[in-house]
Each structure stands twice: as structure tokens, then as C-alpha cells.
Backbone as numpy.savetxt, mean C-alpha at the origin, in Angstrom:
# Nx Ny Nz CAx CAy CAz Cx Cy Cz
-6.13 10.14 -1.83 -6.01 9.43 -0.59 -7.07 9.96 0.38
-7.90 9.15 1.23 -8.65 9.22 1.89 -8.30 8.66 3.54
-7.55 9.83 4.40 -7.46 8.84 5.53 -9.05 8.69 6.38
-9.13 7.27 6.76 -10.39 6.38 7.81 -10.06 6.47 8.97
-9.05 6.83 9.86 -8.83 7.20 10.64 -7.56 6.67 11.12
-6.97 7.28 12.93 -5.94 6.93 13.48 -6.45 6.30 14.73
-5.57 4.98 15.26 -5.87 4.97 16.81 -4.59 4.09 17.00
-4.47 4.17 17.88 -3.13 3.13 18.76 -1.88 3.33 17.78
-1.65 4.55 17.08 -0.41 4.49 16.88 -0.58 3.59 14.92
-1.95 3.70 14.58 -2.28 3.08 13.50 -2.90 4.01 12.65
-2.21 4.21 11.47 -3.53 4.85 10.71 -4.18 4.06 9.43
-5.55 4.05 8.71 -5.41 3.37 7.91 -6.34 4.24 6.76
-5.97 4.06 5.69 -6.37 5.15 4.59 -6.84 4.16 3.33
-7.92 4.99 2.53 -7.92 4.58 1.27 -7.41 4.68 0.44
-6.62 4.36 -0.64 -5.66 5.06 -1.61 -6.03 4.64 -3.31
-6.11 6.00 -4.04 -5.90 5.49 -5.38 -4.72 6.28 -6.18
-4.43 5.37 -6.61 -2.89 5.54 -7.62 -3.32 6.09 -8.97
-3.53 6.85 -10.01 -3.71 7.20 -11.20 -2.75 6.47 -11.75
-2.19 6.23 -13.20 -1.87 5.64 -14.05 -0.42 6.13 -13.63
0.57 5.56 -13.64 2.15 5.72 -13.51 2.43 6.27 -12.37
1.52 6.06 -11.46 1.48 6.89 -9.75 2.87 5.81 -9.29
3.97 6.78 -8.15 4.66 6.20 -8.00 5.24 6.29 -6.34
4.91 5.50 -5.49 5.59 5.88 -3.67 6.76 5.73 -3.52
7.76 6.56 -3.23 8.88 6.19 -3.05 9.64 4.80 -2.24
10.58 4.21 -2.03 10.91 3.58 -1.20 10.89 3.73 0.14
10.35 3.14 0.64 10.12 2.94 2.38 10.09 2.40 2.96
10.46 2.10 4.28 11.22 0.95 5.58 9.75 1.16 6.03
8.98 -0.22 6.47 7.87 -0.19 7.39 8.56 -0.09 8.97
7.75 0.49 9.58 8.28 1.40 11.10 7.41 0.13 12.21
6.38 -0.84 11.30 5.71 -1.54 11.81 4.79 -2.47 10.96
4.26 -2.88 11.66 3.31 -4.31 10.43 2.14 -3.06 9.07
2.50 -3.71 7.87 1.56 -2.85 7.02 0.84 -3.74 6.79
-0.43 -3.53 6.33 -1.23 -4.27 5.85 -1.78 -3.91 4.54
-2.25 -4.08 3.48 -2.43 -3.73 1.91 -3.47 -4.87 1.36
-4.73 -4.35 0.77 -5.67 -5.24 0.35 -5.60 -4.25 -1.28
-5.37 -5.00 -2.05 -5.96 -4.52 -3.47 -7.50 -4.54 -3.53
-8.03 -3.43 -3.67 -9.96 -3.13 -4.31 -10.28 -2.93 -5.99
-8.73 -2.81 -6.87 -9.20 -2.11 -7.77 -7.96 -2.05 -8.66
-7.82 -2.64 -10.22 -6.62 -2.71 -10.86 -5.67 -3.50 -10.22
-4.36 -2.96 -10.45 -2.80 -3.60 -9.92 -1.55 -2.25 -9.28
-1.54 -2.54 -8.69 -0.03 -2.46 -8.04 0.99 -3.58 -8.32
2.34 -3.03 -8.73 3.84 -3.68 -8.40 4.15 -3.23 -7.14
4.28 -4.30 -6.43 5.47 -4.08 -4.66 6.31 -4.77 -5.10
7.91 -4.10 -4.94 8.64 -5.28 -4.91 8.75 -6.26 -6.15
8.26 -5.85 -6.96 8.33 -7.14 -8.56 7.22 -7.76 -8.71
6.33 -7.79 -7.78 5.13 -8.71 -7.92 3.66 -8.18 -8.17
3.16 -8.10 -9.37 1.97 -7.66 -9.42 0.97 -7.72 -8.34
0.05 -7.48 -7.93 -1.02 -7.15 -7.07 -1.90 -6.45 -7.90
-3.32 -7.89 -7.81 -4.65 -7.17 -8.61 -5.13 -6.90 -7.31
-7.03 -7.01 -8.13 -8.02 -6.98 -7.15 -7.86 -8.29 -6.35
-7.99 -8.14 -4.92 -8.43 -9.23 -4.04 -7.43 -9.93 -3.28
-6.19 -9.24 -3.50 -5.11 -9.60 -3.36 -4.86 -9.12 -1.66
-4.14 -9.37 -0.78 -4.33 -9.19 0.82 -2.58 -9.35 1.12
-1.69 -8.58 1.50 -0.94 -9.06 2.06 -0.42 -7.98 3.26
0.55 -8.81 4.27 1.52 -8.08 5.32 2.53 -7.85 5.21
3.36 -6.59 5.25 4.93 -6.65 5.01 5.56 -6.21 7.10
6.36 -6.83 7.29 6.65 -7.25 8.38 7.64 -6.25 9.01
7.59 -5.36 10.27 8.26 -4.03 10.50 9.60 -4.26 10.24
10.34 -3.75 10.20 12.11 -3.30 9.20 11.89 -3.96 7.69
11.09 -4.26 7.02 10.84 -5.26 5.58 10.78 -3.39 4.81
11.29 -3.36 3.61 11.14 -2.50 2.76 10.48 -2.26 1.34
9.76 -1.44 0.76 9.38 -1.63 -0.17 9.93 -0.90 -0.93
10.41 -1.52 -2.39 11.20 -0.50 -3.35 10.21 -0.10 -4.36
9.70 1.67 -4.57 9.15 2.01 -5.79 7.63 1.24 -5.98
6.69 0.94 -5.16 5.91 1.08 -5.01 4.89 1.43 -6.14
4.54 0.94 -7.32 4.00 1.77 -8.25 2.61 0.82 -8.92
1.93 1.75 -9.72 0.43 1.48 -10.84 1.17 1.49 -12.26
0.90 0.66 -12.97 1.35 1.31 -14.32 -0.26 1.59 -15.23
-1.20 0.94 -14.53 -2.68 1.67 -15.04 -3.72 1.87 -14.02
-3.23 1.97 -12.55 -3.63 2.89 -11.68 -4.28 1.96 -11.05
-4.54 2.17 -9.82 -5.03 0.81 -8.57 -5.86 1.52 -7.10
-6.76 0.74 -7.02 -7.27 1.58 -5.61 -7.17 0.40 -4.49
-7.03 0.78 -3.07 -5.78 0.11 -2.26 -6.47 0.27 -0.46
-6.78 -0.21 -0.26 -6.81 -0.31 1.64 -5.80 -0.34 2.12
-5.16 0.96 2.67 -3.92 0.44 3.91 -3.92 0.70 5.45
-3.06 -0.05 6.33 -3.16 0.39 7.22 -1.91 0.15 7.75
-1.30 0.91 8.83 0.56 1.48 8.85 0.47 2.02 10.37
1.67 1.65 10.43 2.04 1.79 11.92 2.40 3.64 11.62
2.25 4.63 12.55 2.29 6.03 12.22 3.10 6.71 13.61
């Protein structure tokens, strides 16, 4: 993980997952934002390759968070 910096209560980081990398479950505190750069992520049941862009919306949760062959990731999170 590479954090890009913080401002207004935002931070936003680079992230890569190795192969079976796994984030626990977590309540967004505020709007997330998540761009796939690289492989797949599962959020939630739904694959996520490259190019993929989405928002999960503050109180929205994500369960288990995981790579099953490892993914590199733009985020940015309310902090």
C-alpha cells in the first residue's frame, strides 16, 4: 500500500493485493471510491477487473473484500 496523500478528511492510497490477500469487513464512514488498475477483486460477490470504477455510499458495507490472484487498486476513503 502506497498512501498519495490526505486532505479534507480524505485519504487516497494505492493498493496491491497479492494472491488470496484478504480486507476484512467494513462500514464506509463516508463515500469510497475504488478504480481497478490491475487483475480482479471480489466486493461483495462481484468480480472487479481492470477498468472497472465504482462508489460505495457512506453506512453501505463491504463483506471480505478479497484477490484470489491478486489486484492493484486506486482508493480513496473518507478518514
Amino acid at each position: 500500500m502506497k498512501n498519495l496523500g490526505k486532505v479534507n478528511r480524505r485519504a487516497t492510497q494505492l493498493v496491491r493485493f497479492e494472491p488470496g490477500a484478504v480486507f476484512p469487513t467494513h462500514e464506509h464512514s463516508g463515500p469510497e471510491f475504488i478504480f481497478m488498475l490491475e487483475g480482479e477483486g471480489i466486493q461483495n460477490g462481484q468480480v472487479l477487473t481492470a477498468g472497472w470504477a465504482g462508489v460505495a455510499e457512506q453506512g453501505t458495507a463491504d463483506e471480505l473484500f478479497h484477490s484470489d490472484n491478486g489486484c492493484l487498486f486506486l482508493l480513496s476513503y473518507a478518514v
